[in-house]
C-alpha positions in Angstrom: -98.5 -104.8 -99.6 -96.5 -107.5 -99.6 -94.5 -108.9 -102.8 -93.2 -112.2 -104.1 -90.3 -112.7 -104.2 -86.9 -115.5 -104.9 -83.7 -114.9 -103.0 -80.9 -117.3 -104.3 -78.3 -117.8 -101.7 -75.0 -119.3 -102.2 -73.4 -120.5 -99.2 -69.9 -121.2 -97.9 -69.9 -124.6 -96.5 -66.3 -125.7 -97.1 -65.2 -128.4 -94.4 -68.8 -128.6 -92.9 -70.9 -130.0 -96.0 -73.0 -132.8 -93.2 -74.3 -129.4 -91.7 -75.9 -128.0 -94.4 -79.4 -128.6 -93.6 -78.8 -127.1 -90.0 -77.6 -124.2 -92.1 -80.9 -124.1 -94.4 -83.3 -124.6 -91.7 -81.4 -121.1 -90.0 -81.9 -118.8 -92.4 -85.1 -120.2 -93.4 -85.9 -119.2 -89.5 -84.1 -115.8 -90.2 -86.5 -115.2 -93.3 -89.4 -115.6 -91.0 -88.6 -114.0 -88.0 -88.0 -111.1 -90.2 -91.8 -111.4 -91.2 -91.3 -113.0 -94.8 -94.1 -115.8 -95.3 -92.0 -118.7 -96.8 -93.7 -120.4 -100.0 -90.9 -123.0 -101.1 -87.4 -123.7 -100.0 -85.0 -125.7 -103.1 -82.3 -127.0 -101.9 -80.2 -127.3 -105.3 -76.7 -128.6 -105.2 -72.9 -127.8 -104.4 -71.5 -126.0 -107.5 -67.8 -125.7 -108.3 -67.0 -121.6 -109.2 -65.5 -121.3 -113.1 -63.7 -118.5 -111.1 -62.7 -118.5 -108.1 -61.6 -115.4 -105.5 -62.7 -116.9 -102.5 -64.0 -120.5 -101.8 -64.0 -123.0 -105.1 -67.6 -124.0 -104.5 -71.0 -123.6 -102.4 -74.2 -124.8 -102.4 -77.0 -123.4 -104.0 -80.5 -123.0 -102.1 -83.4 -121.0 -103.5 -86.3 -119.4 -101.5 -89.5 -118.2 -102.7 -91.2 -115.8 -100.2 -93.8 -113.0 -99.8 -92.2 -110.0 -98.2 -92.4 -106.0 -97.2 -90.3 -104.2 -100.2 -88.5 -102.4 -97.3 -87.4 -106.0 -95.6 -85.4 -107.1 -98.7 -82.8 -104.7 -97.7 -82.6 -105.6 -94.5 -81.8 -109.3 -95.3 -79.4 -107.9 -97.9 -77.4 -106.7 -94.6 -78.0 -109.4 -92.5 -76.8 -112.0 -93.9 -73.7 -110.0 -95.8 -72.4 -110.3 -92.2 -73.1 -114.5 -91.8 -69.7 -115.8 -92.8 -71.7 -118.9 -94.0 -73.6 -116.7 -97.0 -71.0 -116.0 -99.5 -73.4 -114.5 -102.2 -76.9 -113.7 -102.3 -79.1 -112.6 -105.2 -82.7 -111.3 -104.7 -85.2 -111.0 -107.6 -88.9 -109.7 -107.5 -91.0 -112.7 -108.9 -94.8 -111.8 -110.8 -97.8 -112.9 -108.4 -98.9 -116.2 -108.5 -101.9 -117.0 -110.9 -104.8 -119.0 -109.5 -105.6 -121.9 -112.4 -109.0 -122.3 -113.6 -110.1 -125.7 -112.8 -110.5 -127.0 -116.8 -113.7 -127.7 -118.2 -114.3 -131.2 -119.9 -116.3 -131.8 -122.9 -119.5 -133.7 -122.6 -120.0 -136.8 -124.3 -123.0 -136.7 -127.0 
């Protein structure tokens, strides 16, 4: 059964900012050929570090994905190898809830 889930990836883009898209659009690629079924990609913003051991800043992107419980740690180790991924944070979201359609009152 396959669960939602947000990955928040932080990504090392110092000196190459203009290819950050290309960058996006690769691991969003990676997500699915893993067999993750994408449902939103945010592309937030590049965020200086209040601490810094390695690069002072990265950019932020968010996905929102439904996924195997087993393939979240094999993205875990893929992309701790891709020099462009400095941090990565996964989180189990709660299942989408379908809106009922609201009802209008009738005019007497």
């Amino acid at each position: 059964m396959k669960n939602r889930y947000e990955a928040l990836l932080v990504l090392n883009t110092q000196g190459r900012e203009d290819t950050v898209k290309d960058i996006v659009d690769r691991l969003e690629s990676e997500f699915q050929k893993e067999g993750a079924d994408i449902e939103q990609v945010q592309k937030m913003d590049k965020r200086h570090f209040s601490y810094v051991a390695g690069p002072d800043s990265g950019f932020y992107v968010n996905f929102v994905f439904h996924a195997e419980p087993q393939l979240i740690t094999k993205l875990r180790s893929k992309f701790k190898l891709d020099p462009e991924v400095y941090r990565q944070n996964y989180q189990r979201l709660p299942e989408k809830k379908e809106k009922a359609p609201k009802k209008l009152a009738k005019a007497t």
